[in-house]
C-alpha positions as CSV (number, residue, x, y, z in Angstrom):
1,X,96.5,169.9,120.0
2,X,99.4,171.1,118.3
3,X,99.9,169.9,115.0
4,X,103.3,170.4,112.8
5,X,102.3,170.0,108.9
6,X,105.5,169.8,106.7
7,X,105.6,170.2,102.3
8,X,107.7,171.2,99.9
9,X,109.3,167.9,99.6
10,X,109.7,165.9,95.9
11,X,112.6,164.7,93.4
12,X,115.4,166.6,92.0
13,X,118.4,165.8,90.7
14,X,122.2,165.9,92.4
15,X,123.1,170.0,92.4
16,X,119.7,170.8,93.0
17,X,117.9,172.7,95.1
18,X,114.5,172.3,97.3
19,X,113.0,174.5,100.4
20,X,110.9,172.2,102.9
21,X,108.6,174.8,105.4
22,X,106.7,173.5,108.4
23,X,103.6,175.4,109.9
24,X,102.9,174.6,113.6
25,X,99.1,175.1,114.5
26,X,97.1,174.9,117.2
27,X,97.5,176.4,120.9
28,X,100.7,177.8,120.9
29,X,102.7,180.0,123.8
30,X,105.6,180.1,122.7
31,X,108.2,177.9,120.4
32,X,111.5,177.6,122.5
33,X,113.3,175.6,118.9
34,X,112.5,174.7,115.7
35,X,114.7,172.1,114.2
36,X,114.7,169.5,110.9
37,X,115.7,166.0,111.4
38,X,116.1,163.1,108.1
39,X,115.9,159.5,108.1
40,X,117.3,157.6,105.4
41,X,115.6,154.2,104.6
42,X,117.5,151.8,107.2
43,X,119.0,154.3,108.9
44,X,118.8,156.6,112.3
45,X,116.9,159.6,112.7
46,X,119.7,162.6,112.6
47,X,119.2,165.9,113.2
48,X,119.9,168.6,110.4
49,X,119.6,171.9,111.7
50,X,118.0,174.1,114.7
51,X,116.9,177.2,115.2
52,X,116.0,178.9,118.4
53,X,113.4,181.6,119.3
54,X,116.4,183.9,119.3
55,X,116.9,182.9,115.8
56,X,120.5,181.5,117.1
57,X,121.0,178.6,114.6
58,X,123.0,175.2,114.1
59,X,123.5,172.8,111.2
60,X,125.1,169.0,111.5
61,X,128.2,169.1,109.5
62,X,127.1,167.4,106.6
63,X,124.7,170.0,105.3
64,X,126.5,173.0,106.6
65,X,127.5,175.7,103.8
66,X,124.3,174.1,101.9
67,X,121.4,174.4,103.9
68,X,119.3,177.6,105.6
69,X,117.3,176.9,108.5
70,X,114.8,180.3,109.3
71,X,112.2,181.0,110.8
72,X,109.1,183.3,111.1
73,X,107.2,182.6,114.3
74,X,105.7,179.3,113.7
75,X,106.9,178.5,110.7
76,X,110.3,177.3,109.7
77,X,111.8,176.7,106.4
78,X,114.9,174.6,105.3
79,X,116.6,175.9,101.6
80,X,118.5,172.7,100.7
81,X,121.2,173.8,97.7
82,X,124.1,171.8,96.3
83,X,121.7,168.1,96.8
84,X,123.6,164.8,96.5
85,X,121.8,161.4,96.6
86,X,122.9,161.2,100.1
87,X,120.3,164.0,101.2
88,X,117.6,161.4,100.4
89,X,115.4,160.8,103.0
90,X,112.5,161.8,105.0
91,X,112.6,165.1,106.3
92,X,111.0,165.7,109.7
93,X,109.7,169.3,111.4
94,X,109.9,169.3,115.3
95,X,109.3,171.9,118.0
96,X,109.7,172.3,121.4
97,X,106.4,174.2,122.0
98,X,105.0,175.7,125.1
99,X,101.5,175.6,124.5
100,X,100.2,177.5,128.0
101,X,102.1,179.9,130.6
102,X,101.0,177.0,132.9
103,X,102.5,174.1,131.4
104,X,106.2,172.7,130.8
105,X,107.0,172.6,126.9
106,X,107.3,169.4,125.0
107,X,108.3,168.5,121.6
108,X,106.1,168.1,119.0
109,X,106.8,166.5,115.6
110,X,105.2,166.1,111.6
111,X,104.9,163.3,110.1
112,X,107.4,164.2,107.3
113,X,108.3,164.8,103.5
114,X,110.0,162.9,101.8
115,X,113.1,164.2,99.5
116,X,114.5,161.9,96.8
117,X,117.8,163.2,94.9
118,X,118.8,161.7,92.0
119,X,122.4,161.2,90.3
């Protein structure tokens, strides 16, 4: 079974910075995206930033200009600069994963690290 496995999560303070990387494991074809998603207590999941297999990448507009999304095969990292207190949440890892030539791909998601800014 594939298994995504986030860390690099903790406190900092506002105008900080923090990296989160995710290592997918397990039977692995190919990885179609990579992306990051946050939820903020009592809020929605959002999506943060993707990056393809062709390394082609997107950011939502509130953390473009201060996050990098790359990637390395199965792992991807997020460099978070510039934090505010509004970055606080749980940051997830997903992939869309194609784990045999014979099967359709399907997303696969960690359970999440949690990043706390402070002012």
């Amino acid at each position: 079974q594939v298994q995504l496995m986030e860390s690099g999560g903790g406190s900092v303070q506002s105008g900080g910075s923090l990296t989160l990387s995710c290592l997918a494991s397990g039977p692995i074809f190919t990885i179609t995206a990579m992306n990051w998603y946050r939820q903020a207590p009592e809020k929605q999941r959002e999506l943060v930033a993707t990056i393809t297999k062709n390394g082609d990448t997107n950011y939502a507009e509130f953390v473009k200009g201060r996050f990098t999304i790359s990637r390395d095969y199965a792992k991807v990292s997020l460099q978070m600069n510039s934090l505010t207190p509004e970055d606080t949440a749980r940051y997830y890892c997903s992939a869309n994963i194609k784990t045999y030539a014979w099967v359709r791909a399907e997303d696969f998601w960690g359970y999440g690290t949690l990043v706390t800014v402070s002012s």
